[in-house]
C-alpha positions as CSV (number, residue, x, y, z in Angstrom):
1,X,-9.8,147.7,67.2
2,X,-8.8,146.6,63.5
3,X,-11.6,145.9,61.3
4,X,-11.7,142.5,59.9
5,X,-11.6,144.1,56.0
6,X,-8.8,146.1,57.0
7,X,-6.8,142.4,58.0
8,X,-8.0,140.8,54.2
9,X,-6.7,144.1,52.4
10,X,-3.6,144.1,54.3
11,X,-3.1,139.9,53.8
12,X,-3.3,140.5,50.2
13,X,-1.1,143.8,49.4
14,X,1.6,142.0,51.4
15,X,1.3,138.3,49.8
16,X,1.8,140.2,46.4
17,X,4.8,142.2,47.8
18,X,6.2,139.2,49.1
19,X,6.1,136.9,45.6
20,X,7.9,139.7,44.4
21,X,10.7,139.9,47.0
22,X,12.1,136.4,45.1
23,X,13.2,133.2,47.2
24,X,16.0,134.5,49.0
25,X,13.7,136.0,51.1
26,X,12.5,132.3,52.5
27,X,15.2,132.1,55.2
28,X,14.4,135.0,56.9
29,X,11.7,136.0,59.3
30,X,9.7,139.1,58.3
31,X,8.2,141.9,61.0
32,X,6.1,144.1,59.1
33,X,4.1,147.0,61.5
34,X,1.0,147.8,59.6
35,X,-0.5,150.1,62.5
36,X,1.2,151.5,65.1
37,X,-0.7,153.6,67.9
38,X,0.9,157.4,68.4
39,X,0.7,156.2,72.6
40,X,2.2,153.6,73.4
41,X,3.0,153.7,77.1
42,X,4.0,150.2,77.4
43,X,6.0,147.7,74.4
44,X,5.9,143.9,75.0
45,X,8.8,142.1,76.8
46,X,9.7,138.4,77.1
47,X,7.7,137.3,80.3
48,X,4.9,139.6,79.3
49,X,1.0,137.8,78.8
50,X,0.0,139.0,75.5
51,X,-3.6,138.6,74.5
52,X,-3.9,139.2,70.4
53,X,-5.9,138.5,67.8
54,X,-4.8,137.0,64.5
55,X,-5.4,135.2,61.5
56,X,-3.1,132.6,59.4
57,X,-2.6,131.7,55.8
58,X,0.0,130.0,53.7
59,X,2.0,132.3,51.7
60,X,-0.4,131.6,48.7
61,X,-3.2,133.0,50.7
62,X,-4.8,129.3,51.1
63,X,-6.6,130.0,54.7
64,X,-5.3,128.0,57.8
65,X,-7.3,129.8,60.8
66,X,-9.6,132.6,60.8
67,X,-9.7,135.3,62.9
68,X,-9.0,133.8,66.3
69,X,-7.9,135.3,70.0
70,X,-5.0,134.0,71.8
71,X,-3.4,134.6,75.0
72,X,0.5,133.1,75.6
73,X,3.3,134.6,77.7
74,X,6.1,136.5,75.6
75,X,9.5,134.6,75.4
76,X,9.0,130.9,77.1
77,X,8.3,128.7,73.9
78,X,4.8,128.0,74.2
79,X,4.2,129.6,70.6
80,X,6.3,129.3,67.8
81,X,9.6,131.0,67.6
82,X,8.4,133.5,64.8
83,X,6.4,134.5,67.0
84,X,8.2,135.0,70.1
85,X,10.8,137.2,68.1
86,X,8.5,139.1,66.2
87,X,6.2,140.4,68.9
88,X,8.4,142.1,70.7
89,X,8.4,145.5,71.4
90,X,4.9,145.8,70.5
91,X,2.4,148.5,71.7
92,X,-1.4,147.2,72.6
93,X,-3.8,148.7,69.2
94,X,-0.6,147.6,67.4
95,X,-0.8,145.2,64.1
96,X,1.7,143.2,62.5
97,X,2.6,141.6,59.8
98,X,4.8,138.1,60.3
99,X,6.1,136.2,57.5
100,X,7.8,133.1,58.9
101,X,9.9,130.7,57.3
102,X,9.8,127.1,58.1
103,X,12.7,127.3,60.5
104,X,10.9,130.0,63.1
105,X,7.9,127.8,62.4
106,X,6.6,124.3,62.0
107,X,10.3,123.2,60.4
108,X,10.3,119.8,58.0
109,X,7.0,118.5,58.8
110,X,3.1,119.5,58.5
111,X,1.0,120.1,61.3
112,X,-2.9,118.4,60.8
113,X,-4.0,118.7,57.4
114,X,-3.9,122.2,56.8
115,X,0.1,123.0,57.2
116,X,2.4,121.3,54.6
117,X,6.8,120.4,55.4
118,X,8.3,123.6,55.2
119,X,5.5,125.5,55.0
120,X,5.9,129.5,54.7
121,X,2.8,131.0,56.8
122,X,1.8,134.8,57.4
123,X,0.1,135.6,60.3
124,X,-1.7,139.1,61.2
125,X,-1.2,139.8,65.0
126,X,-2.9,142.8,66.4
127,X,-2.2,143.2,70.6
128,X,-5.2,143.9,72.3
129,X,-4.0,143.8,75.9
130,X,-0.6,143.0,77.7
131,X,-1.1,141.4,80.8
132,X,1.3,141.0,84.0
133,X,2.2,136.9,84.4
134,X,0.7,136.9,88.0
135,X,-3.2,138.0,86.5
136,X,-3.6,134.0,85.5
137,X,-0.5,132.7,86.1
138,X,1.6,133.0,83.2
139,X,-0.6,130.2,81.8
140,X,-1.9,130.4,78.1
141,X,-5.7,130.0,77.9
142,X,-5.9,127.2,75.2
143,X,-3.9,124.9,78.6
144,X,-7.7,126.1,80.2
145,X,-9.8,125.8,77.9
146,X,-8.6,121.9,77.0
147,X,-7.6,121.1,81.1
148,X,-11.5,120.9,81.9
149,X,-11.5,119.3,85.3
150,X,-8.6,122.0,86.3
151,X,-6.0,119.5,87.6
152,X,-3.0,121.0,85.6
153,X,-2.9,117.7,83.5
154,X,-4.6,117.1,80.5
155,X,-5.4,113.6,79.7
156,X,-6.3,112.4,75.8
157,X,-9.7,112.8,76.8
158,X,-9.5,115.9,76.9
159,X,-7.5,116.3,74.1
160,X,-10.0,114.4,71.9
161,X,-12.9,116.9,73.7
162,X,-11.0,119.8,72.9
163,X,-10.4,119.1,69.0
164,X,-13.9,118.2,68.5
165,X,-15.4,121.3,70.1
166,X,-12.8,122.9,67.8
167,X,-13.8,121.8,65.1
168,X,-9.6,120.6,64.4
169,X,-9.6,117.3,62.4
170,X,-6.3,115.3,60.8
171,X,-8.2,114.6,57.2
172,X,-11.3,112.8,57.5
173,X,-12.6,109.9,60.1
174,X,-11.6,108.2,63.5
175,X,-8.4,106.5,62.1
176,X,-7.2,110.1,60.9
177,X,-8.4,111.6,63.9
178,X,-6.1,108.8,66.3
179,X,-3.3,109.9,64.7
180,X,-3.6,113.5,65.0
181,X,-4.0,112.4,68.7
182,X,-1.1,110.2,69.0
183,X,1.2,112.8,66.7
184,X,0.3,115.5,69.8
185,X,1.0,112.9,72.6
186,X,4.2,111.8,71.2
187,X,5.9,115.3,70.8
188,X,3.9,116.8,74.0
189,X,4.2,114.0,76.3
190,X,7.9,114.3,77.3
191,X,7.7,112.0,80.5
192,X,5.3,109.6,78.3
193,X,3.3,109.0,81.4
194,X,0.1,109.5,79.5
195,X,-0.7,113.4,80.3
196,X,0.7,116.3,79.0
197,X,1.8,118.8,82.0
198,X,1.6,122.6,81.8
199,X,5.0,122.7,81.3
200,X,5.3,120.0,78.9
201,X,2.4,121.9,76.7
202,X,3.7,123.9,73.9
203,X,0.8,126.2,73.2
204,X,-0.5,127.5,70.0
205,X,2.1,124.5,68.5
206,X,-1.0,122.1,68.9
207,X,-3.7,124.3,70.2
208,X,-4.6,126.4,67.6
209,X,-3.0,125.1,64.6
C-alpha cells in the first residue's frame, strides 16, 4: 500500500517536471508509472472492475479531492476518458501518474466550483484490487452509495442526499447548490424523465468531482 507522503512527494516532483515540459505538452495525455510491482499476474483490461485509490489537483497543485477510493469498470465511459486510456495495462500495487488535458477530461466547461474550462488536472491512481464484472455487477459504487432505496434509479433526492453527506457544494447556499443539481440532471438525465438510470450515470463525472 502507497503511503500517503509518498503520493504528496511524487505530486510535487512531477508538477515541477511538468511546468518545465512547456505548453505543447497541454494536448496530450500523460501516463507516468511511479511504482510498478515485480509480480504482476494479472494487467487491467477494458471490462475489468478496478477498485483504486487516488487523489486530484489542478496542474498548479491547487487541491481538488483528497485521497479518495473508487471502484468503476475499465473501458465503458463511466469515468473520464483520461482515465479509461491511461489505466490500462495496470498491475494491482501499481501507481500512476495521469496528467490530462482538457480534451480526455472535463473539455470547455468547469465542473462545481473546484474545476475551471479547460482545466489541466493530475490525478495519482494506485490499483488496489481488479475485480471480475459479475462480483457486483459491473456497477460503480458511487451509483450505490447515492441509489439508497436500491431501485436502480436515482431520483434528485437522492442526489441532493448524496452531495450533502459528501460534503460536494457549487459555491455557497441553496441557490448555488440548485444549480449544481440541475447542471447534473441536465447532462445525466438523457430521457429527462426525472431519474438518472444506471446506464444513463456517468460515474466519477458527477460523483466524485
Amino acid at each position: 500500500m502507497v503511503s500517503p507522503w509518498v503520493i504528496c512527494l511524487a505530486l510535487f516532483i512531477a508538477c515541477i517536471s511538468f511546468a518545465q515540459a512547456g505548453e505543447q505538452d497541454r494536448d496530450h495525455l500523460s501516463v507516468g508509472i511511479m511504482i510498478k510491482p515485480e509480480n504482476c499476474p494479472r494487467e487491467t483490461k477494458d471490462g475489468d472492475v478496478l477498485v483504486v485509490r487516488y487523489n486530484n489537483t489542478l496542474i498548479d497543485q491547487t487541491p481538488v479531492l483528497p485521497t479518495s477510493e473508487f471502484t468503476f469498470t475499465l473501458g465503458e465511459g463511466q469515468v473520464i476518458a483520461g482515465w479509461d486510456m491511461g489505466l490500462r495495462d495496470m498491475c494491482i500495487g501499481e501507481l500512476r501518474e495521469l496528467v490530462v488535458p482538457p480534451q480526455y477530461g472535463y473539455g470547455e466547461f468547469p465542473v462545481g466550483d473546484k474545476i475551471p474550462p479547460r482545466a489541466l488536472l493530475v490525478f495519482y491512481v494506485e490499483l488496489l484490487k481488479i475485480k471480475d464484472p459479475e462480483e457486483d455487477g459491473g456497477k460503480p459504487n458511487t451509483f450505490k452509495e447515492i441509489d439508497v432505496d436500491g431501485d436502480g434509479m436515482i431520483s434528485h433526492s437522492e442526489v441532493a442526499g448524496y452531495l450533502r453527506r459528501e460534503g460536494l457544494s457549487h459555491g455557497e447556499g441553496e441557490e448555488s447548490h440548485d444549480a449544481m443539481m440541475q447542471e447534473i440532471f441536465q447532462e445525466e438525465d438523457k430521457n429527462k424523465d426525472g431519474y438518472i438510470s444506471h446506464d444513463e450515470f456517468q460515474g466519477l463525472k458527477h460523483g466524485e468531482l
